[in-house]
C-alpha positions as CSV (number, residue, x, y, z in Angstrom):
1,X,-25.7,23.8,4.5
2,X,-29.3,24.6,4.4
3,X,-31.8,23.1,2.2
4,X,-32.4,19.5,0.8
5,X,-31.2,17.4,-2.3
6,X,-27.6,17.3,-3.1
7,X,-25.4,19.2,-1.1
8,X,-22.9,21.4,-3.1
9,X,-19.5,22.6,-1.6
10,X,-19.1,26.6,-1.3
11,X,-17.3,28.4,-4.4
12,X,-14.3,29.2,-3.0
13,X,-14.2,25.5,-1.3
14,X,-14.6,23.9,-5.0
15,X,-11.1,25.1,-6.2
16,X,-8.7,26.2,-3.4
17,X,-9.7,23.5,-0.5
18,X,-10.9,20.1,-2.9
19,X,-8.5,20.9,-5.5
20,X,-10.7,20.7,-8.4
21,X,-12.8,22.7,-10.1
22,X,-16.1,22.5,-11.2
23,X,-17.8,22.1,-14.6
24,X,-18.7,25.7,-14.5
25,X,-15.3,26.7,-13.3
26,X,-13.9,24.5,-16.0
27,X,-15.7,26.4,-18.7
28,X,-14.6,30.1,-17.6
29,X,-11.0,28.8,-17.3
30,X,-11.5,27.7,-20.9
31,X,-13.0,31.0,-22.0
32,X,-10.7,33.0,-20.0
33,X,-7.5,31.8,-20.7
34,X,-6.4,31.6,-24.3
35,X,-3.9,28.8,-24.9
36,X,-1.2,29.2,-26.8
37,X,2.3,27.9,-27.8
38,X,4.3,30.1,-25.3
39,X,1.8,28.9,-22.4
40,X,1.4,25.1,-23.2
41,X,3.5,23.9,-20.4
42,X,1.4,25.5,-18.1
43,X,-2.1,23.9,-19.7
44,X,-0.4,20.7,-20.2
45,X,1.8,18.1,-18.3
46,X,3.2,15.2,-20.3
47,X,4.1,12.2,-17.8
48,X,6.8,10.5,-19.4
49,X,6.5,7.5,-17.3
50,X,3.1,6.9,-18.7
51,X,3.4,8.9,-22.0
52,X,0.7,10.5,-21.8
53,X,-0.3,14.5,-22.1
54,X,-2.7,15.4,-19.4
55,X,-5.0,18.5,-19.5
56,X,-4.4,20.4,-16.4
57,X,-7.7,22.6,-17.0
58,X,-10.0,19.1,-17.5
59,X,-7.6,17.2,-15.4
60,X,-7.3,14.3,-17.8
61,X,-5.1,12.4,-20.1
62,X,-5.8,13.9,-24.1
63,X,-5.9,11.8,-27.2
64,X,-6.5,14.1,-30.0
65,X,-4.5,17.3,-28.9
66,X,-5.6,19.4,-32.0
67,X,-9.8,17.8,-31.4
68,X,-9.1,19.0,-28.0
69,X,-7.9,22.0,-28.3
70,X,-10.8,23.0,-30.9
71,X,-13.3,21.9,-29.4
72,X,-13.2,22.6,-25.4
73,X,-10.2,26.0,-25.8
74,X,-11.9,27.0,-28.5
75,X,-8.1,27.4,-30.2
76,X,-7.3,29.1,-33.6
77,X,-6.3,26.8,-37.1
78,X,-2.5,28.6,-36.4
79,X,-2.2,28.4,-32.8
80,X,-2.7,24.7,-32.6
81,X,-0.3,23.9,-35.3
82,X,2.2,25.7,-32.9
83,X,0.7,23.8,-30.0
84,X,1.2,20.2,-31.7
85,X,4.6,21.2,-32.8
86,X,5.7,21.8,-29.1
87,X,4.5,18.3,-28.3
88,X,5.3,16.9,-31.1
89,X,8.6,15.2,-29.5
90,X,6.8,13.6,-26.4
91,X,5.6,10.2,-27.2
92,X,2.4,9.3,-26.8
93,X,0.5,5.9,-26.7
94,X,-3.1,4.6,-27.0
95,X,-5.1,4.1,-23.6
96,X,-4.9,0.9,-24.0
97,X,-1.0,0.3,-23.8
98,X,-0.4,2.7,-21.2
99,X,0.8,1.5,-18.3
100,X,-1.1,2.2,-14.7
101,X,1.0,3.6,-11.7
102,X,2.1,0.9,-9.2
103,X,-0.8,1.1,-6.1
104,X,-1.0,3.3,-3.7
105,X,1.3,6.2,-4.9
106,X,0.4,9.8,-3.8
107,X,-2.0,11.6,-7.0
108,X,-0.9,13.6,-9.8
109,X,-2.0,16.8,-8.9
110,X,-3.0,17.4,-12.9
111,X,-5.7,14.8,-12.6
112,X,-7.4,16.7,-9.7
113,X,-9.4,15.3,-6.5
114,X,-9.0,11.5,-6.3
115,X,-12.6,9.8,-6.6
116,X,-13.6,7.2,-3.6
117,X,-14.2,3.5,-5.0
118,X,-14.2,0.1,-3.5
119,X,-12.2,-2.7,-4.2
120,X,-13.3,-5.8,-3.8
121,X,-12.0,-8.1,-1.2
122,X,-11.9,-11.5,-2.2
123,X,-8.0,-13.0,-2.4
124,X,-6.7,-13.0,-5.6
125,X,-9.7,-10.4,-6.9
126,X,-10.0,-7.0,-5.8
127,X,-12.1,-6.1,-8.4
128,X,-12.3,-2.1,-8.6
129,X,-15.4,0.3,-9.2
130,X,-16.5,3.8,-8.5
131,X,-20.2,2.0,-8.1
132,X,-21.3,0.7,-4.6
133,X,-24.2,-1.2,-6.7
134,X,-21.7,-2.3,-9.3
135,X,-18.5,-3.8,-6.7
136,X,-21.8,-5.4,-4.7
137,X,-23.5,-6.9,-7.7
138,X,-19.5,-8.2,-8.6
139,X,-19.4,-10.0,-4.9
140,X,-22.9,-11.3,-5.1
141,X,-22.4,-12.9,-8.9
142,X,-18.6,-13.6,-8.9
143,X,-17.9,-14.5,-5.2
144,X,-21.4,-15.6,-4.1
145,X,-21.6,-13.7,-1.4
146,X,-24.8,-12.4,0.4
147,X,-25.1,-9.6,2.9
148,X,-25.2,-10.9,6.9
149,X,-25.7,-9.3,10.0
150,X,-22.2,-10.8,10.5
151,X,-20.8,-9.2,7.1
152,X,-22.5,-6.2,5.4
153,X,-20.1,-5.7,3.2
154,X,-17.2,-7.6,0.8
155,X,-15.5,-4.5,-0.1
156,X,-13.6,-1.4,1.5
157,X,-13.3,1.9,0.4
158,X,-10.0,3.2,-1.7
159,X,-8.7,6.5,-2.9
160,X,-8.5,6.0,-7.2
161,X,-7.5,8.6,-9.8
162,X,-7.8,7.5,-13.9
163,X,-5.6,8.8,-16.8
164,X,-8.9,8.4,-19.1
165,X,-12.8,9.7,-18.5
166,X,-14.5,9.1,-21.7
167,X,-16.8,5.8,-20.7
168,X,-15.0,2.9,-21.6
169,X,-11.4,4.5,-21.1
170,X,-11.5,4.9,-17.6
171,X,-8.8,2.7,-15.9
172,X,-8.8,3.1,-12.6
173,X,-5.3,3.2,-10.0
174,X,-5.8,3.6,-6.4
175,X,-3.5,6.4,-5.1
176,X,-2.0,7.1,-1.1
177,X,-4.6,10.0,-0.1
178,X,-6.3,11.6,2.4
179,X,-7.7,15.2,3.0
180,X,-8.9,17.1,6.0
181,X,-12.0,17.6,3.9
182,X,-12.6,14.0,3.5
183,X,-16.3,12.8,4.3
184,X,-16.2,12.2,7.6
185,X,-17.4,7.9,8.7
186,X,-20.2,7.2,11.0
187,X,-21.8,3.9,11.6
188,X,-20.6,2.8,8.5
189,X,-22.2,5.7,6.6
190,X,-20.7,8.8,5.2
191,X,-21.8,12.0,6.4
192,X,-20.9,16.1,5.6
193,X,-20.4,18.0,8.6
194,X,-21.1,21.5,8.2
195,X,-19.1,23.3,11.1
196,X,-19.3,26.6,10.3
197,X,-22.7,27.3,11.3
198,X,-23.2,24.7,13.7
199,X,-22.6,24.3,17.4
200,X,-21.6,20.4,16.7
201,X,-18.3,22.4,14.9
202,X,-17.3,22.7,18.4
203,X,-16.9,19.9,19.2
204,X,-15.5,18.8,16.0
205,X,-12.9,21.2,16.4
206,X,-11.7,19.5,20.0
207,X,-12.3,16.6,18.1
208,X,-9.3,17.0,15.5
209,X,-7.0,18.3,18.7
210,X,-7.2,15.5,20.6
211,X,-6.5,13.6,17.7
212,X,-3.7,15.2,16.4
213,X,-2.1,14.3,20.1
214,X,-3.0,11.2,19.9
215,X,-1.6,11.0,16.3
216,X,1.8,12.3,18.2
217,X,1.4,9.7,21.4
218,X,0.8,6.4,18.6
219,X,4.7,7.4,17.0
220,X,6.0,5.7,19.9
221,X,4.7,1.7,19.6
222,X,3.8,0.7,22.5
223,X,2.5,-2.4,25.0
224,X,-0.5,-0.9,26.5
225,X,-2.5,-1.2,23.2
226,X,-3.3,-4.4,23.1
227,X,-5.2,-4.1,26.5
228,X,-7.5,-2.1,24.9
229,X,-8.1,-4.3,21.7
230,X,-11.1,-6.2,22.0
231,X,-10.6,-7.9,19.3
232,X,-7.6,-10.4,20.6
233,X,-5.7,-9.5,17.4
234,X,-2.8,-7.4,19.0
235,X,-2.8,-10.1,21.7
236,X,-2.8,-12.5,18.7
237,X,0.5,-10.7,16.2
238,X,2.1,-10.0,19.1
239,X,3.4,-6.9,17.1
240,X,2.8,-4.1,20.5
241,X,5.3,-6.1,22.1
242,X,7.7,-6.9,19.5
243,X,8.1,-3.2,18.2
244,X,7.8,-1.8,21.7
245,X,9.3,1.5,22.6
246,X,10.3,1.9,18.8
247,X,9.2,5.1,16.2
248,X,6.2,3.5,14.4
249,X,7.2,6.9,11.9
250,X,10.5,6.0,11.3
251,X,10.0,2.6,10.9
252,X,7.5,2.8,8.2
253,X,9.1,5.3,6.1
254,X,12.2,2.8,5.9
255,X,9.9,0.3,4.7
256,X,8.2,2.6,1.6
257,X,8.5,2.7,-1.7
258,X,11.5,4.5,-2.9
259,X,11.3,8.3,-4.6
260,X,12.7,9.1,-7.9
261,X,16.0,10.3,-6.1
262,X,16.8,7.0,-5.0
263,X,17.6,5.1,-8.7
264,X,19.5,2.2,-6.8
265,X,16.1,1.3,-4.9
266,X,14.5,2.0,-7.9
267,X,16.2,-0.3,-9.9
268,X,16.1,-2.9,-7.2
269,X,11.9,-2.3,-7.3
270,X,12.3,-3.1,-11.0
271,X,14.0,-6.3,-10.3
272,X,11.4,-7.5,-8.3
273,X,8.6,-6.4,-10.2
274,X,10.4,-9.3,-13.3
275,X,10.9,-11.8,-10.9
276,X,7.3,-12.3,-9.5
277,X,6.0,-11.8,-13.1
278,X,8.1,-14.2,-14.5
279,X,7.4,-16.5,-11.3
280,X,3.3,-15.8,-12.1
281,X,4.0,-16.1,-15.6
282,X,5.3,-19.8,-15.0
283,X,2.5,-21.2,-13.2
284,X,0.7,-21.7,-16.4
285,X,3.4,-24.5,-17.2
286,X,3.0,-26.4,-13.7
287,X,0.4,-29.2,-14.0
288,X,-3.0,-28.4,-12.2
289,X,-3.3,-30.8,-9.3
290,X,0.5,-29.4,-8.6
291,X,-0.9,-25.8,-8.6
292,X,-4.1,-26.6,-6.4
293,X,-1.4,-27.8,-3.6
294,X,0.1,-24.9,-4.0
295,X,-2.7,-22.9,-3.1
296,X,-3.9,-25.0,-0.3
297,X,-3.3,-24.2,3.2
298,X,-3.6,-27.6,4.4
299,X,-1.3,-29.9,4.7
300,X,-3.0,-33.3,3.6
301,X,-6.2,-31.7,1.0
302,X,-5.2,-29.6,-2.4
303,X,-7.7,-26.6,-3.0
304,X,-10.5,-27.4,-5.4
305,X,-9.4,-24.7,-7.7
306,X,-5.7,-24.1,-8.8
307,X,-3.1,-21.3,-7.6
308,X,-3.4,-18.7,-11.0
309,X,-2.5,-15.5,-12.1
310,X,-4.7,-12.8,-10.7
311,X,-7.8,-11.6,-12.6
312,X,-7.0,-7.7,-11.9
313,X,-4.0,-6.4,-13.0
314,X,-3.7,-3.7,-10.4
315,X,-4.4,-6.3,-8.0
316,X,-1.0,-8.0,-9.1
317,X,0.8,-4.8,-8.8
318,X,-0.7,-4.0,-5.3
319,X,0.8,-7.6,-4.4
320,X,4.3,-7.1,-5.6
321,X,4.7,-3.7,-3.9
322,X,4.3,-5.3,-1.0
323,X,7.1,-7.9,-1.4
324,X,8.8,-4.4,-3.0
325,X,8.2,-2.8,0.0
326,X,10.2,-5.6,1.9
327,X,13.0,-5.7,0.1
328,X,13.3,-1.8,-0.2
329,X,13.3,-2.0,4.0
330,X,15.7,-5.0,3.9
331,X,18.4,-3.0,1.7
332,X,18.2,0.0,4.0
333,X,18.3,-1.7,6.8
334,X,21.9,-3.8,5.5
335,X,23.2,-0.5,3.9
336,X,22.2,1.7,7.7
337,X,24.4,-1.2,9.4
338,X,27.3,-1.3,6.9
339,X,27.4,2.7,7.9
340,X,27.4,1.8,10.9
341,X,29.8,-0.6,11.1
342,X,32.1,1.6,9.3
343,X,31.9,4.6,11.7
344,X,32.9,1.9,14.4
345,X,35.8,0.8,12.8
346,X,37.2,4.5,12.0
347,X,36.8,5.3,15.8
348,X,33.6,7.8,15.4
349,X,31.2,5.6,17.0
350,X,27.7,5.7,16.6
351,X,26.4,8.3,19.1
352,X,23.8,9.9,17.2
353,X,22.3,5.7,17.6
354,X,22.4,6.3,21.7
355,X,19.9,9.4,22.0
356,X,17.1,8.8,24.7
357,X,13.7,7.7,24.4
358,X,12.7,11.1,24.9
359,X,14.9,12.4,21.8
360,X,13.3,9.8,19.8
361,X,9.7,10.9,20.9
362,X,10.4,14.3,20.2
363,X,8.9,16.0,16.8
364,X,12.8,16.4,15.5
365,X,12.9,12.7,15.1
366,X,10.1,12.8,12.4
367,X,12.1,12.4,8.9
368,X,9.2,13.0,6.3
369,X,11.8,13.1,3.1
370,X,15.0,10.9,2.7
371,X,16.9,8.6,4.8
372,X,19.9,8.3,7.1
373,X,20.5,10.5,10.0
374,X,19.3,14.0,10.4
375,X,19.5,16.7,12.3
376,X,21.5,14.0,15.0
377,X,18.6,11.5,14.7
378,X,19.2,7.5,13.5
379,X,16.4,6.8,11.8
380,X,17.1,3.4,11.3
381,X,18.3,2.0,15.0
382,X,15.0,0.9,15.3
383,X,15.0,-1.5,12.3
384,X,18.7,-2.7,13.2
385,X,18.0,-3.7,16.6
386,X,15.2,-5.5,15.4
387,X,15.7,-6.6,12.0
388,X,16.4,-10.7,12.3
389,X,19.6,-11.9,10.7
390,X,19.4,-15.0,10.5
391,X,21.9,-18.1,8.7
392,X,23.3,-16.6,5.3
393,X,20.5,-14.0,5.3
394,X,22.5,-11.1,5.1
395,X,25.8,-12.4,2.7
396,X,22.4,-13.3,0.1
397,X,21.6,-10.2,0.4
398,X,24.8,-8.4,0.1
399,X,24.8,-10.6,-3.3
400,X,21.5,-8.9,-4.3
401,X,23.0,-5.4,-3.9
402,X,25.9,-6.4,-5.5
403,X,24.3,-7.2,-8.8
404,X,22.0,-4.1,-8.7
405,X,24.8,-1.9,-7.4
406,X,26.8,-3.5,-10.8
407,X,24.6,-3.9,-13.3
408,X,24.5,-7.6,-14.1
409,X,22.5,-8.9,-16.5
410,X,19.0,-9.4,-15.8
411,X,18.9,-13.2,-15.3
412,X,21.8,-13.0,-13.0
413,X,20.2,-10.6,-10.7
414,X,16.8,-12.3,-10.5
415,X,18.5,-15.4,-9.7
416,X,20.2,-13.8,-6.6
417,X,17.0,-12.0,-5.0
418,X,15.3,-15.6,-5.4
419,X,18.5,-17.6,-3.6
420,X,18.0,-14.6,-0.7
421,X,14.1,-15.4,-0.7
422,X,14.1,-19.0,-0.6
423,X,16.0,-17.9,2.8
424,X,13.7,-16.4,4.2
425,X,10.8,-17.8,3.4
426,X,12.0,-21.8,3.7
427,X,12.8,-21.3,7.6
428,X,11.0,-23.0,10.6
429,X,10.3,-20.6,13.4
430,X,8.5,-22.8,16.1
431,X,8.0,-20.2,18.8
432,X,10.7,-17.8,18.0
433,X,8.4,-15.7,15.5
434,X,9.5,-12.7,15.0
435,X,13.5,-14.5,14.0
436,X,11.5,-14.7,10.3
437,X,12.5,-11.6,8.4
438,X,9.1,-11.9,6.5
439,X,7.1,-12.0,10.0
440,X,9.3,-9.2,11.5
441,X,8.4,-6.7,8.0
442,X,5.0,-8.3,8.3
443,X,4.3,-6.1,11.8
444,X,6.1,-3.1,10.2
445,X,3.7,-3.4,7.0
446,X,1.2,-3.0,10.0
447,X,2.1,0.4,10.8
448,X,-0.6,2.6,9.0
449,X,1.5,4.7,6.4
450,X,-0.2,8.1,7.5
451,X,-1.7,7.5,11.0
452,X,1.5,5.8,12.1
453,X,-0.5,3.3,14.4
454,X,-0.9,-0.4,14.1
455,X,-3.2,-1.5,11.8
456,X,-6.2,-3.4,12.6
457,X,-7.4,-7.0,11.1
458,X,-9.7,-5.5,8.9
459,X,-7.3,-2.8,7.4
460,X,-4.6,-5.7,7.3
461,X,-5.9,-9.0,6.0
462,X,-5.7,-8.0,2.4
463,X,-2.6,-6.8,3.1
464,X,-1.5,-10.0,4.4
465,X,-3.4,-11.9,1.6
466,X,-1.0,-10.4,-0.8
467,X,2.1,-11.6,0.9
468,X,0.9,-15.0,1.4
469,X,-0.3,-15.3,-2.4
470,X,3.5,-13.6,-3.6
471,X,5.3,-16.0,-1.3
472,X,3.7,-18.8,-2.4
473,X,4.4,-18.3,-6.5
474,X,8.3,-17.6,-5.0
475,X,8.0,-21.0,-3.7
476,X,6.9,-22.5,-6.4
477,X,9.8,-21.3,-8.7
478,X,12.2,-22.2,-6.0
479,X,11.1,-25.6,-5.7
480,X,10.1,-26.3,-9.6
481,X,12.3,-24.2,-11.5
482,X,10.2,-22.7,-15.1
483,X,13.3,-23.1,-17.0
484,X,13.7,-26.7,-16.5
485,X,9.9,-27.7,-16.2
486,X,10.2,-29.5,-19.9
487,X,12.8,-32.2,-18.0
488,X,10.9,-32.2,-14.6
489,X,9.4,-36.1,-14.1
490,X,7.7,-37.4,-10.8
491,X,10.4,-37.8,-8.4
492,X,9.9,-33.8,-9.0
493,X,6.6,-33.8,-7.8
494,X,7.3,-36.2,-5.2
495,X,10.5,-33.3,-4.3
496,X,7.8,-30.5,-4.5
497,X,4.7,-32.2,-2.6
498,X,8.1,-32.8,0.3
499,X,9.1,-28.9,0.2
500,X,5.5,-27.8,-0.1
501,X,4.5,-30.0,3.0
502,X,7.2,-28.6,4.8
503,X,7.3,-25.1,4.0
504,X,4.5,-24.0,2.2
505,X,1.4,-25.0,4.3
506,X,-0.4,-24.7,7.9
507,X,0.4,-26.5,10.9
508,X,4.4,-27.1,9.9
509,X,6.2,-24.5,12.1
510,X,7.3,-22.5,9.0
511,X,6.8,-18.8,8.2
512,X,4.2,-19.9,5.6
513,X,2.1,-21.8,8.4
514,X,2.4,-18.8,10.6
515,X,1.3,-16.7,8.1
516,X,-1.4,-18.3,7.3
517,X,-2.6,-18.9,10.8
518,X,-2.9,-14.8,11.6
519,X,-4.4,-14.5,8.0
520,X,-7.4,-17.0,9.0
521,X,-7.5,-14.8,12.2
522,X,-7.3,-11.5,10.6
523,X,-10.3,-12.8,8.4
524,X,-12.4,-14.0,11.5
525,X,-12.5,-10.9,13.0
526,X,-12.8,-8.8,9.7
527,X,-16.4,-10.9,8.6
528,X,-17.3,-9.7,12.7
529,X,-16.3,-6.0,11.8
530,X,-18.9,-4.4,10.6
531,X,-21.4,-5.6,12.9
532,X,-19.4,-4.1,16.0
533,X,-20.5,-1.4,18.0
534,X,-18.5,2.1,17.0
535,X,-18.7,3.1,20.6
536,X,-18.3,2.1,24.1
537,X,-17.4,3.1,27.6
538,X,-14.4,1.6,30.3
539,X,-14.2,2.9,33.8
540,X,-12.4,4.2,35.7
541,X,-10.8,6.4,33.3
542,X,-13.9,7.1,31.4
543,X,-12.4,6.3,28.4
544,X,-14.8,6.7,25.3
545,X,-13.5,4.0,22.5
546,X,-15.1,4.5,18.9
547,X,-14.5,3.0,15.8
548,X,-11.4,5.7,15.1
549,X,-9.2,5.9,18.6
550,X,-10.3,6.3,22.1
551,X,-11.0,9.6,23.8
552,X,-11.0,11.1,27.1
553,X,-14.5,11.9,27.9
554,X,-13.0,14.9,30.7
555,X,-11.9,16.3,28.0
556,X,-15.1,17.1,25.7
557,X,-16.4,18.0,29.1
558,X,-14.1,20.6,30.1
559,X,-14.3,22.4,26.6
């Protein structure tokens, strides 16, 4: 790319490779293709999810279908009667009432190229903008933060998509993405490699090959990584060890979100999604002092400001997909073992659960769509053998499917999810730590969704930030009910200060305190982060470690 001033992507690279086109592009679309009643569906996509009628030439959400089709397709009087009519039986809502997509989804290909933005990372914030000035003014004003050599930044960088781009409409939801033409990070600033016409594409090039093997080599967890964290906090999770020898791949993808296929997970989502919103939704009837204990990690001093209901919507949403996301991997994990358990009983066994390490290395063990065993592959032995059973764990959560799997009524099947996690979450570990279901799904949660390595502190405290603030507004409605808060007196408090001491806060033995122990960790070396060097050198392997994954210096060499 030769020349100053803003660099501009080549033609053909503006449509077919980023997946958008430009404003100039937009325009001969317009002029070139003549919308009409019999070609609508191919303009437009209605989301009925979101009801809402996207534009698939101008990649956004319309308001005023006739307006738009006037003024930017330039459509005849009689052809947009025609057009409306077609629509006319998909409901539509203002901008304001629709609903934004639960975080990190994959993009709606009709709203084009996902835009970078930064989220802030304060707990309990994560305030969103497409403007570095704007999310660092935010930090500076609302958080009082200031830039260190220690911390140069309170944000990280997200993937977001909006339904609306008029000013003042946009609403923006962060999506799953990544793209081999993504801007490439270096010393913490973004940079445009051109490799066509330079020798650096080379080396590029050997780049991406090496790291596609090492990609491959990271599916298999294993214990060797920590020795090359110099950051303590593999040595700290002790997650290398505890997933050792398992498929990092397959052990995510039991823990996602599930597709629109899968209506029973779906419906158990759903579930969820009312229980912590009613359980946030009741702490605005617990008295103050009780909600600053809640949110206080120490055991003898509440928190000078009270546990609340987060500022951001989408940060609430981010939160309970996580606690989604555990329960999703809990109910395929109990519905892999009843299989299972069945086979054994008829006499088939479970051979296709006894392959070797080197079947479940190999490339057919990669499941990218559905669950369940394929092509002779368990993908879920990994998460049986280590999924933690523990007490009346798994009959509470037999209950839980049970209501879902029947339909009870909505109360009813809220109440049984919160009996199966008060178990969970009110257990005492000591040393044992990985017997907590929550601390077990808390190192699978650390397996990057599309790297399929363990995350680092810095990708992971938020992460973790989200758990602890969900399991703490679950305790709370465990231990103080909402529906009986009118008849609740002091021996009440005097019951919850008892639980919350207990359970709920650091330095007690409990999942809660352990929790919150890596979480204080995870933020210690997360402030040190950016002030790291991206690149070093170990003998005697001359191994090259960077900010990304460590490389084989022989290798660059030798190409």
């Amino acid at each position: 790319m030769a020349g100053s001033g803003r660099k501009t992507p080549p033609q053909e690279l503006q449509t077919s490779q980023l997946g958008q086109p430009s404003r100039e592009q937009r325009n001969t679309l317009t002029e070139n293709i003549q919308v009409t009643a019999q070609n609508a569906d191919e303009v437009f996509e209605y989301l009925p999810r979101y009801k809402v009628l996207v534009c698939k030439t101008h990649r956004y959400a319309v308001r005023d279908l006739d307006e738009h089709l006037k003024r930017l397709h330039k459509t005849a009087i009689a052809e947009r009667r025609a057009i409306t009519s077609h629509f006319a039986d998909c409901e539509r809502i203002g901008h304001a009432q629709v609903t934004l997509p639960p975080p990190l989804e994959p993009p709606f290909d009709c709203l084009g190229t996902p835009k970078r933005a930064y989220i802030c990372e304060e707990p309990e914030c994560e305030e969103l903008s497409t403007s570095r000035d704007a999310i660092r003014i935010h930090c500076n004003k609302k958080h009082d933060w200031r830039s260190t050599p220690d911390q140069r930044t309170y944000w990280h960088e997200v993937w977001v998509q909006t339904f609306f781009n008029a000013a003042g409409l946009q609403r923006y939801f962060t999506v799953d993405y990544e793209t081999a033409f993504s801007p490439r990070k270096r010393g913490g600033r973004v940079v445009i490699l051109d490799t066509a016409n330079s020798r650096l594409g080379n080396v590029v090039t050997d780049w991406d090959e090496i790291d596609k093997k090492h990609l491959k080599s990271l599916a298999i967890a294993d214990r060797e990584v920590a020795k090359t964290d110099h950051t303590l906090w593999f040595k700290r999770n002790e997650w290398p060890e505890h997933l050792a020898s398992s498929n990092l791949r397959h052990l995510s993808l039991a823990s996602r979100l599930p597709g629109k296929e899968d209506r029973a997970l779906q419906e158990a989502v759903e579930v969820n999604k009312a229980l912590i919103e009613s359980c946030v939704a009741g702490l605005r009837t617990l008295d103050r002092e009780t909600r600053r204990w809640l949110r206080s990690a120490k055991l003898s001093e509440p928190d000078q400001r009270p546990l609340a209901r987060l500022q951001n919507p989408e940060s609430q949403q981010r939160y309970t997909s996580y606690m989604s996301r555990l329960l999703c991997y809990s109910l395929r994990v109990l519905q892999s073992q009843r299989e299972q358990e069945t086979q054994h009983d008829e006499g088939i066994g479970s051979a296709s659960s006894d392959e070797s390490a080197d079947d479940r290395r190999s490339e057919d063990s990669v499941v990218d769509e559905g669950y369940g065993s394929q092509a002779g592959i368990d993908v879920f032995k990994d998460a049986r053998r280590l999924y933690p059973w523990q007490g009346r764990q798994r009959q509470l959560l037999e209950r839980v499917q049970e209501s879902i799997t029947y339909g009870w009524i909505d109360g009813a099947q809220q109440e049984a999810l919160l009996q199966w996690y008060e178990s969970i979450i009110f257990q005492h570990v000591r040393g044992e730590t990985f017997k907590s279901v929550v601390l077990h799904f808390l190192a699978v949660l650390g397996i990057h969704e599309e790297e399929f390595r363990l995350r680092q502190a810095n990708d992971f405290s938020y992460m973790l930030a989200g758990v602890v603030y969900c399991t703490r507004v679950l305790g709370a409605e465990i231990i103080l009910p909402a529906r009986e808060r009118d008849e609740q007196d002091e021996a009440d408090d005097k019951r919850f200060r008892q639980s919350r001491d207990e359970h709920l806060s650091d330095g007690t033995f409990s999942v809660m305190s352990k929790m919150l122990s890596l979480l204080a960790y995870g933020k210690s070396i997360a402030l040190r982060h950016n002030n790291a060097g991206t690149m070093s050198f170990s003998d005697p392997a001359l191994l090259l470690s960077t900010a990304l994954l460590p490389l084989q210096v022989r290798s660059l060499l030798s190409s």
